[in-house]
C-alpha positions as CSV (number, residue, x, y, z in Angstrom):
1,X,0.0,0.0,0.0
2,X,2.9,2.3,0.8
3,X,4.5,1.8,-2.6
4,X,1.7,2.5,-4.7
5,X,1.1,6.1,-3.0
6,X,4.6,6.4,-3.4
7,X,5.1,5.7,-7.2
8,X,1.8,8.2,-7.2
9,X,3.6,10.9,-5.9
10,X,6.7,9.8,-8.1
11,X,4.4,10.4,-10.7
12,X,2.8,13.5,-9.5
13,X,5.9,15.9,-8.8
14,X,8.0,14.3,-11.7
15,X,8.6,16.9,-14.3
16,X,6.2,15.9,-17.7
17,X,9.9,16.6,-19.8
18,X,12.0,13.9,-17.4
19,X,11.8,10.5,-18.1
20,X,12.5,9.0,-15.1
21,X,15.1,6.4,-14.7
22,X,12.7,3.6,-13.6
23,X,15.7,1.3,-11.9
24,X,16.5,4.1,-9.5
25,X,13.3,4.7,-8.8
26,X,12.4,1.0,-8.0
27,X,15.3,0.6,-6.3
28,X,14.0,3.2,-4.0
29,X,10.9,2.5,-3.8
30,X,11.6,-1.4,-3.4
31,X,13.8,-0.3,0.2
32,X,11.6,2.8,1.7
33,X,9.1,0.2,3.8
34,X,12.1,-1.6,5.0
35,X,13.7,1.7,5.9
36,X,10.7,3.0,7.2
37,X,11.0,0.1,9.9
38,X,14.6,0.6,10.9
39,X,13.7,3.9,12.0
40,X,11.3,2.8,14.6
41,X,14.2,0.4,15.8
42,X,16.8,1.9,18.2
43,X,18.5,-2.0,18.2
44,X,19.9,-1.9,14.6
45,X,23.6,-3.0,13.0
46,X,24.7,-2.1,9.9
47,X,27.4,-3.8,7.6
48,X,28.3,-0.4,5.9
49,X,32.4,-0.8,6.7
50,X,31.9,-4.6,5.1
51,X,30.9,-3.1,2.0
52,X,32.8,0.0,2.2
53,X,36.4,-1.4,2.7
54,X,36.6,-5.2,1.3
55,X,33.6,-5.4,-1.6
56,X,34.2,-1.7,-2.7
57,X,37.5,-0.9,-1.7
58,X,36.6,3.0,-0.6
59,X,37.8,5.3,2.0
60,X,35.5,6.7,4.5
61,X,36.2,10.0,3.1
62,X,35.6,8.8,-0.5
63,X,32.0,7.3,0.8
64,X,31.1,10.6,2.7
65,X,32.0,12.6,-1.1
66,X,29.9,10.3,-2.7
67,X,26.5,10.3,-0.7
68,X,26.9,14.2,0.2
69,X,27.9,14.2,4.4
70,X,31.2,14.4,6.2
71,X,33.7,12.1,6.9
72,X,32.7,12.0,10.5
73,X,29.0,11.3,9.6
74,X,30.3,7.8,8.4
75,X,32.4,7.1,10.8
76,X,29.4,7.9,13.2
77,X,27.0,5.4,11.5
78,X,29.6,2.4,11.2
79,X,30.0,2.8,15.1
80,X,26.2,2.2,15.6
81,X,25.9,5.7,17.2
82,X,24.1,7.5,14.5
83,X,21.3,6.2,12.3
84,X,21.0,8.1,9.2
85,X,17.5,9.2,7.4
86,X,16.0,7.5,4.9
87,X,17.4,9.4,2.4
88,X,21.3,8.8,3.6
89,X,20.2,4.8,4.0
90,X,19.0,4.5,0.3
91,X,22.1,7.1,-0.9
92,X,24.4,4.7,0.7
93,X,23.1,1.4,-0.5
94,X,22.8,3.4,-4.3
95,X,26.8,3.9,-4.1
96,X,27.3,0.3,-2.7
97,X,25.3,-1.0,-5.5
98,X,23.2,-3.5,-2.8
99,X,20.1,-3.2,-1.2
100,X,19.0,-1.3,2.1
101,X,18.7,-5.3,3.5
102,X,22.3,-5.6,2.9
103,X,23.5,-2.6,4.8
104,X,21.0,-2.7,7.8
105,X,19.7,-4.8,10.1
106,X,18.1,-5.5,13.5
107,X,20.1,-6.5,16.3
108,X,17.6,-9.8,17.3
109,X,20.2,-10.3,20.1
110,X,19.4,-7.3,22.0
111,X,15.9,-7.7,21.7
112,X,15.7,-10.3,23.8
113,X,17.1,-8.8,26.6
């Protein structure tokens, strides 16, 4: 249900000129209801350095360039002390080239506590 008001807003505010580059937008559109959960869980780990350093081969400072934050911003989220928006989880797992899934997860562990 989410999705479909969301390709209908996709629709709505994209300009009538643009053709939309439909991978990107599934892509997005495929991760926001995962997102959407994450951010009502304070018990989440990511595997952002994973992808980062051994699949990718990129600096922190090259990741920060890429999605638009500082250096420190990354460094903030691999440490599990900063959960980033919506728009910075999708950004990051555009540039990783693997889904939201892949980057984020809840801790089950902790939950159980």
């Amino acid at each position: 249900m989410h999705l479909t008001v969301l390709k209908s807003s996709v629709a709505l505010y994209a300009p009538k000129t643009a053709v939309p580059n439909l991978k990107k937008v599934n892509f997005a559109l495929h991760n926001v209801n995962f997102v959407l959960h994450l951010v009502m869980h304070q018990n989440v780990k990511n595997h952002i350095r994973r992808h980062r350093r051994y699949v990718h081969e990129m600096t922190q400072q090259e990741l920060a360039d890429r999605v638009g934050v500082s250096r420190q911003t990354i460094v903030s989220i691999e440490k599990g002390r900063y959960s980033p928006s919506v728009g910075l989880a999708l950004k990051l797992a555009e540039v990783l080239g693997v889904t939201v899934e892949a980057l984020f997860e809840l801790d089950r562990e902790e939950e159980h506590d």
